[in-house]
N, C-alpha and C positions, 0 to 999 in steps of 0.2 A: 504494500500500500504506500502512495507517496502522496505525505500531507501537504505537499507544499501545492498539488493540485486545488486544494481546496481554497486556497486567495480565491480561485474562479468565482468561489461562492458570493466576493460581494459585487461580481455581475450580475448573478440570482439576485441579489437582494436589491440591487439598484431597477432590475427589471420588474421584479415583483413592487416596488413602491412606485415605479411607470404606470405600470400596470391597473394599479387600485390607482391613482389620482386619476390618471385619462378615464374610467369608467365611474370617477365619481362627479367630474367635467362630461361626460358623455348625458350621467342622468342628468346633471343640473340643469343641462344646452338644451335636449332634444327632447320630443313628446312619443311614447310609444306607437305605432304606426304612422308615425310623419316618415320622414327623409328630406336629408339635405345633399344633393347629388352635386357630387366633387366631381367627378367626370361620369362621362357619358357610359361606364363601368362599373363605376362608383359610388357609393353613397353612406354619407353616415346615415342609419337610422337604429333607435333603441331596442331593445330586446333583451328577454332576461330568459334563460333555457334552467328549467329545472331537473331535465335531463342529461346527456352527455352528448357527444360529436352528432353534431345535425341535428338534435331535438329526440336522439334515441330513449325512451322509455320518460319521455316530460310530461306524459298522461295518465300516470298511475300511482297519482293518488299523495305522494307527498314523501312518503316513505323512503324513496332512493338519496333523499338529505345525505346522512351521514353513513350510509355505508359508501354514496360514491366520495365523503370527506376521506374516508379510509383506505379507500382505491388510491384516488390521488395521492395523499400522502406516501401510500406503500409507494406507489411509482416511482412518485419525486425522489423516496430514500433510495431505490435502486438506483438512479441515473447520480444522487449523490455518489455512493459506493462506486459506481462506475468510471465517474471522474475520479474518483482520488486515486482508482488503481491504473490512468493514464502514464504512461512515461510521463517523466517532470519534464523532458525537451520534446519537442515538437507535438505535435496532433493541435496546435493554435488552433484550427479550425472546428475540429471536434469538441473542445474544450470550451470554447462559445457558444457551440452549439447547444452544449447539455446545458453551460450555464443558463439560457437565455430561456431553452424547455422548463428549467427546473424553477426559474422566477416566475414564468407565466401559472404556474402548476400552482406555486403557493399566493399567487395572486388570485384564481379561481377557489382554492380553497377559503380564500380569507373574503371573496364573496359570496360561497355556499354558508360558511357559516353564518355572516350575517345579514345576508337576504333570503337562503334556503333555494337560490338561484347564482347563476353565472350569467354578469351584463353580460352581452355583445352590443356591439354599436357601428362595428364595418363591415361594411353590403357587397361584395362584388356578386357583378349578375354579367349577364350578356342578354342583349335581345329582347330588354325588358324585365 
């Protein structure tokens, strides 16, 4: 294991405080089903998913709260452990990468726990 991977962590942490201000800037700006279209691709509009990737299971009933806070969390501590058992030189690339995974993880956590949702607030679409 090599601790000195773990400095990465306060990319995680500066990502995860990104992370929770832009969405708490996203609730304060925008109204749930508006949109404000950045390009013809793009749009910020509001949304809070009390499910997981796409809206999977956000219809049943309330329950998936804290087991998916326990999901995440497990994940996020693997991709910790994953990084710190990087070589200390090189993989720069991989090593921001998990950093950057592993803030947005504890940013979504730290909005399940206290909305019981995950904002989203960026739209890409095509074609309408």
């Amino acid at each position: 294991m090599t601790l000195g991977n773990l400095k990465w962590l306060t990319v995680s942490f500066a990502a995860a405080v990104i992370d929770i201000a832009s969405k708490g800037l996203a609730e304060s700006a925008l109204t749930v089903g508006g949109f404000v279209e950045v390009l013809p691709v793009f749009n910020l509009t509001l949304g809070h998913n009390t499910g997981m990737s796409f809206g999977l299971f956000s219809g049943v009933g309330g329950w998936q709260r804290w087991p998916l806070v326990i999901l995440t969390a497990t994940i996020a501590g693997g991709l910790v452990v994953w990084l710190s058992r990087l070589p200390q030189a090189g993989a720069t690339a991989m090593k921001a990468a998990l950093a950057l995974i592993i803030g947005g993880a504890f940013g979504n956590i730290a909005d399940r726990v206290r909305n019981g949702a995950v904002t989203d607030f960026l739209q890409l679409h095509y074609g309408g």
